[in-house]
N, C-alpha and C positions, 0 to 999 in steps of 0.2 A: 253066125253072120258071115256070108262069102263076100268077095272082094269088090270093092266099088269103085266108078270113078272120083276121084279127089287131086286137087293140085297141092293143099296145104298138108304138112303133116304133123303133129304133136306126140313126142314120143318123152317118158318120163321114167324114171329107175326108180326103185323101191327098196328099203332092206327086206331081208329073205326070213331076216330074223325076226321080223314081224307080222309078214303074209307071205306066202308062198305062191310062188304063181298062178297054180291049181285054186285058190282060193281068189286072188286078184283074179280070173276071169270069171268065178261065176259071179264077184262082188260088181265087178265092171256092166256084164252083159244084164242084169238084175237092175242098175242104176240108169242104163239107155237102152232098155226094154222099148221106150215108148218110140225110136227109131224102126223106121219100118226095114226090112231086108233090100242088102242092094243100096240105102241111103247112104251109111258109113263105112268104113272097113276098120274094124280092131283084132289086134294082136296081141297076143302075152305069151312072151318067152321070156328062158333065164341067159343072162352071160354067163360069160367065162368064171365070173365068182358067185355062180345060184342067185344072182339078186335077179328079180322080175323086171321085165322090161315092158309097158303099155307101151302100145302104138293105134294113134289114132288118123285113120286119112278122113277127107272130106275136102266139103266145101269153106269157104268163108265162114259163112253163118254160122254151119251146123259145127265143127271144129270150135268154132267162138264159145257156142253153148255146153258141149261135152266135156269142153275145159272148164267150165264152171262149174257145173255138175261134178267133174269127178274132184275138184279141189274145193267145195261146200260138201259133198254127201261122204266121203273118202276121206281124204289127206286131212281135213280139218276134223271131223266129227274121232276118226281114229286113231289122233295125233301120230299118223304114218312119217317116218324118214322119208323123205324124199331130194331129187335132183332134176331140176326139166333139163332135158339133155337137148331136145331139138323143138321149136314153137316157130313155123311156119308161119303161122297164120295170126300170132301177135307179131312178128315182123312186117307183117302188114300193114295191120293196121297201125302201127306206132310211123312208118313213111304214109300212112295217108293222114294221121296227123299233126304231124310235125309241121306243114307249112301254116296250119290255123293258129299251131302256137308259137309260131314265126309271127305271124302280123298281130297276136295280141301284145306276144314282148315289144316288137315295133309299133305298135300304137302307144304302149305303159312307156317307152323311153323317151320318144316322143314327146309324149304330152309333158312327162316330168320335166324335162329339160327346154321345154319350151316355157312351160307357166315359171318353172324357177328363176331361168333367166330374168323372165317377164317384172315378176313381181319384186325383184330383190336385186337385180343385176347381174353382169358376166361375173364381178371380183367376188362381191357376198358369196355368190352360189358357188363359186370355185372354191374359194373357204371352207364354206362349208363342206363339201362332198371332200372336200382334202382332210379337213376335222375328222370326220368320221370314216374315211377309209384310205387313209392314207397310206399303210401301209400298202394294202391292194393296187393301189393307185397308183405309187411308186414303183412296185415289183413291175405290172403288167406295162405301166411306160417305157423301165430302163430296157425288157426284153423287147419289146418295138424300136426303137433304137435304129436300128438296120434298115426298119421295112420304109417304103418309103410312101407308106400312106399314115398320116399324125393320126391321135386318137384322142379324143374328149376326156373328162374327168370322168365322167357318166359311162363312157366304152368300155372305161376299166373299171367297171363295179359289175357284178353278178347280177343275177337275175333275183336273187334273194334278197341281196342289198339291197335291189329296185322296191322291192315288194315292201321290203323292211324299213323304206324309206316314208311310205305312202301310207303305212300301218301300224309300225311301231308305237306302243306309247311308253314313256320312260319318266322315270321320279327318282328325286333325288333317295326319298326312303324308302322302301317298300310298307302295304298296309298292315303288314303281319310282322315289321321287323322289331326284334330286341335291343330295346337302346340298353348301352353300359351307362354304367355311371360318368366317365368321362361325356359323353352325349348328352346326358339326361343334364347335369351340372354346364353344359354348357349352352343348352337351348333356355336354361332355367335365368342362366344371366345375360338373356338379351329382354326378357319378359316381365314386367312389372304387374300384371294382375292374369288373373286365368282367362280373360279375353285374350289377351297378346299372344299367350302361350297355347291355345285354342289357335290361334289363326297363325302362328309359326309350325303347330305341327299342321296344319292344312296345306300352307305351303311347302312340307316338306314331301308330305305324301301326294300333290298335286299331280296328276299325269298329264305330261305334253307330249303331244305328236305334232309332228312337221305338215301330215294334212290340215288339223284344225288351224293351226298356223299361216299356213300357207296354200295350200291347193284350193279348199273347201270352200271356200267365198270365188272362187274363180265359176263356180256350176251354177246358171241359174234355176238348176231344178239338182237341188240335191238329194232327195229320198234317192230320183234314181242310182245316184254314182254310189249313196250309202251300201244299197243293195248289190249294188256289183261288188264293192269293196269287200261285202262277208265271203263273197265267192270267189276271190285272190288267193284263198289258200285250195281252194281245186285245182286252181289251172298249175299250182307250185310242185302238186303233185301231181298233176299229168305230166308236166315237164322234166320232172325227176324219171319219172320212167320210163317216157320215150328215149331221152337222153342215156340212162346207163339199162338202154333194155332190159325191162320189167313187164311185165306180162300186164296189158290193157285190155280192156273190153270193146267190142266194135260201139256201143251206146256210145262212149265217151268220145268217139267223135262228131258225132249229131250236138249232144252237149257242148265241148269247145266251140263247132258252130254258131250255135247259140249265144253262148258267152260273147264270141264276137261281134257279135252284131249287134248286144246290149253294149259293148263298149263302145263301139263307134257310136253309135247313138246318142249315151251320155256324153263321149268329146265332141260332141259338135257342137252342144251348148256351153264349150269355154268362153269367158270372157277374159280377150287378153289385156283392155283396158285396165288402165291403174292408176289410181291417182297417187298423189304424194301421200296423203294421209294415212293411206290404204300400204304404200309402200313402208314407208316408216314405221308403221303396227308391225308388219310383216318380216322386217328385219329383227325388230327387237324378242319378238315372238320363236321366229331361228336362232337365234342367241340363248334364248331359255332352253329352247327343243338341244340345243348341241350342247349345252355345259350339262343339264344333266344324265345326257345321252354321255358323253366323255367320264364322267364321273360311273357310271352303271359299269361303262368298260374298263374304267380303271380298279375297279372295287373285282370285276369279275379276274382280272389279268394278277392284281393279288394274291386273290383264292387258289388260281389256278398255282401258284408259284409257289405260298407255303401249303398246296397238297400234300407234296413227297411227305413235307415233313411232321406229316399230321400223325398222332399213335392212333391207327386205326383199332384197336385191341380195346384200348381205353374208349375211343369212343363209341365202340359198342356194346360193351359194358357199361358206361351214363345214359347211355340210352335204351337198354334193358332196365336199368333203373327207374329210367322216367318211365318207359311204359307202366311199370309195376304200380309205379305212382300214381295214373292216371287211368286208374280205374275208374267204373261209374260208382261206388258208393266215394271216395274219393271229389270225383267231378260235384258230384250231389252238395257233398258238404261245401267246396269252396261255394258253389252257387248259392249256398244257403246264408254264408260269412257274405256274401257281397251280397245279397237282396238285405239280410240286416244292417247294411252301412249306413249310417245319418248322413245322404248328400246334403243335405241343408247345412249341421254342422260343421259339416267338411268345408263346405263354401264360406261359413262365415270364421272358420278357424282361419281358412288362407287369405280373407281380406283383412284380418288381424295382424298377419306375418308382412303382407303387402303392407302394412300402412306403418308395420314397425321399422319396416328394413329404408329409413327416408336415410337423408344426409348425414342430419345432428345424429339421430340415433344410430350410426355405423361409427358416426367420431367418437361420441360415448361408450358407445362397443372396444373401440380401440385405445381407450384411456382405461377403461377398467381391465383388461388383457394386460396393459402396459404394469398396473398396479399388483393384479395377480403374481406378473413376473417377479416386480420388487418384493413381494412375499414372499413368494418362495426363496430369492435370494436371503431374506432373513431366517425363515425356516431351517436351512443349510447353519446358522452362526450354533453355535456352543455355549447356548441360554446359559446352564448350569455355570460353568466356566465364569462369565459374564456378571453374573447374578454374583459370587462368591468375591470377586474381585471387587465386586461394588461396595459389600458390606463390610470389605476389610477398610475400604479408602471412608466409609463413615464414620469405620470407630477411629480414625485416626483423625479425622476433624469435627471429636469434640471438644466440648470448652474448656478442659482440662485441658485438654492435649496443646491448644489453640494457645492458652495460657502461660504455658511451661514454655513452650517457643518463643511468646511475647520478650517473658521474664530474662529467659539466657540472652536473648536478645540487647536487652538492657542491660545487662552486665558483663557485655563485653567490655575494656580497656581498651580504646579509641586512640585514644592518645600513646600509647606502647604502640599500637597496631600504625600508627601514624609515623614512629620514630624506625620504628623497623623497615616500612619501605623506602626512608630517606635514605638509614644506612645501606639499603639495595641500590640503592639509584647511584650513591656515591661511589661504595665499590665498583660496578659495572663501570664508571666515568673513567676510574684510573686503572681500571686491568685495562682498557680498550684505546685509549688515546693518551696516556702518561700524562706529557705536560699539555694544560687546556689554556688558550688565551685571557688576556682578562675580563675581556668586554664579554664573554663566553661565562665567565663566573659569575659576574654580575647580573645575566640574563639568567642563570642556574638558581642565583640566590632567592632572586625575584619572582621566580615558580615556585620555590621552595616556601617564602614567605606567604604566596596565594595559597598554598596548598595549607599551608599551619593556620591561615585565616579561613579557607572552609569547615576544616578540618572540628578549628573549633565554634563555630556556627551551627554545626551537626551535635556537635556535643550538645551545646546549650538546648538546642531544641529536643533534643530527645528527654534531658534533665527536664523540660518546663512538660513535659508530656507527660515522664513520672512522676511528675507532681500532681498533674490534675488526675491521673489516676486513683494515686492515694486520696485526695478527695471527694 
């Protein structure tokens, strides 16, 4: 192939240690065979360190397609090292289009910040876009600062965040997540039959987006805007590549044309009308859309934070394990344990649990708990102990025993025992006071005489007692 006119050039390094140059040209000239001579101009040479060096001149087009060709039939099929060192001709086309995906981003901010406004207000929609990127929003504020043009809450979100805004869906659970026991024990007591608990995990697993929320009733043809909406993530990735120059295909600007003029299309049938009623859904609807959008970020900001401290060793050994475990004869069998389950059983076991767990029956719960308690504190006493102590205090109050007590009882001397505490009282009078008044003795006498008349009233009565015993 001799040397042709070309304005674009693509030139690409290869390692040596896995084609040689001598091999890279007859692989090349063999792959754009179907170029006619004069069309193209290619090169293969080695640098300074033996690596091969392709060079392609041409035009537009054909440059566009030879760069396909050689990175589909080449670089890809032969998993070749490679480096593009120079692409002319994707610098082209990524400036021709770049301003189509200027006026789409300008139509998507647009319209977001217009309908949001619209439907929810200047404060809500500030809110919110503060809720969910606040951080962004702050940083790209304080650095404007200086400039002396102001910037929107919306200016300082990305183009991602635009997208993410309009598409995202978020839930509080995920469909596939593993509740702990803390979870499980605590959805379980907000729920009083397996309807409740059915329609609490639905709300947990619910997906909200900010479109169905908010945009989507603004269209009044919305299959169209549905259909553009799947194709937001093309234009995310044209815009990634024009942006940090990535190698495009010339198609893909015909395409972004395209896309445009579906999108202008679909906004033209915005309706920025809104009624109260319509507003009020709307608000409350953003409200769902951001607490469990905050919560996804909060759970994600987590993760990321006890990463470090995660034993990565460990958890690939549990999970070596689980693979092991989750073999198909393995799968087979649980499938087998869960097609044999009695859901009918099961249903009317748990409207049995439901119907047990009422008021009275958790207060009767907690009276028999209370009672067990007092058991075991008896449990804890020293039966034997207890027991022997008892039998001793029986044999001491038999009727023999009872009897003998009676008896000596009765044959106490009363009257000694009467005279004896007098002579106590007398003594104590005169070690303590010497000489005692008279009116003092007379009153002493006078206790002394009550005391000799109970004294023996006690007698008598115990005598009339042993009487009628003996009888």
């Amino acid at each position: 192939m001799g040397p042709a006119p070309g304005k674009y050039l693509l030139r690409i390094l290869f390692d040596h240690a896995q084609i040689e140059a001598s091999d890279l040209q007859v692989r090349v000239e063999r792959l754009l065979c179907d170029y006619p001579p004069g069309r193209i101009h290619v090169e293969v040479r080695s640098d300074a360190s033996s690596n091969p060096v392709l060079s392609i001149r041409g035009s537009l087009e054909d440059v566009d397609v030879c760069h396909a060709i050689i990175d589909e039939s080449l670089i890809r099929r032969c998993e070749l090292s490679f480096a593009r060192l120079v692409d002319e001709a994707g610098a082209e086309i990524r400036t021709r289009a770049y301003p189509t995906l200027a006026q789409i981003e300008q139509h998507l901010r647009a319209f977001v910040d217009h309908v949001g406004i619209a439907v929810i207000g200047f404060d809500s929609w500030r809110e919110l876009l503060h809720a969910l990127f606040r951080n962004r929003i702050d940083a790209l504020g304080e650095s404007h600062l200086a400039s002396p043009m102001s910037l929107s809450p919306l200016e300082c979100c990305q183009f991602d965040d635009l997208v993410d805004l309009i598409t995202r869906e978020y839930s509080y659970w995920e469909s596939g997540k593993t509740l702990s026991i803390a979870e499980l024990l605590g959805i379980l007591g907000w729920c009083s039959s397996i309807n409740e608990l059915r329609a609490a995990l639905e709300e947990k697993t619910q997906k909200v987006s900010l479109w169905d929320q908010v945009f989507a009733r603004r269209f009044s043809h919305r299959d169209d805007w549905d259909s553009i909406k799947k194709d937001v993530g093309f234009v995310v990735r044209m815009r990634h590549s024009v942006m940090h120059h990535r190698p495009v295909r010339l198609a893909a600007i015909q395409a972004l044309k395209d896309k445009e003029r579906e999108l202008s299309k679909a906004l033209s049938t915005v309706d920025l009308k809104v009624s109260d009623e319509d507003r009020s859904d709307a608000q409350e609807g953003a409200k769902m859309f951001v607490s469990r959008a905050t919560a996804s970020s909060a759970l994600a900001a987590s993760l990321s934070l006890s990463w470090p401290a995660l034993d990565l060793e460990a958890c690939r050994r549990q999970t070596e394990r689980i693979n092991q475990m989750m073999t198909l004869p393995a799968m087979e069998a649980l499938r087998r344990s869960l097609a044999a389950l009695d859901l009918e059983a099961f249903r009317r076991q748990t409207e049995r649990i439901n119907q047990m767990m009422t008021l009275p029956a958790m207060e009767a719960l907690r009276k028999q708990t209370e009672l067990i308690g007092q058991m075991r504190s008896l449990a804890a006493l020293d039966l034997e102990a207890f027991r022997r102590q008892t039998e001793r205090i029986n044999q001491m109050m038999t009727l023999p025993a009872m009897e003998a007590l009676r008896r000596s009882l009765a044959a106490l001397d009363l009257e000694a025992f009467r005279r004896q505490i007098g002579q106590a009282r007398t003594g104590a009078r005169s070690d303590t006071q010497g000489s005692i008044p008279h009116s003092d003795d007379a009153e002493s006498r006078s206790e002394l005489d009550a005391g000799d008349q109970s004294a023996d009233t006690h007698r008598l009565d115990d005598e009339a007692g042993q009487e009628s015993d003996e009888m």
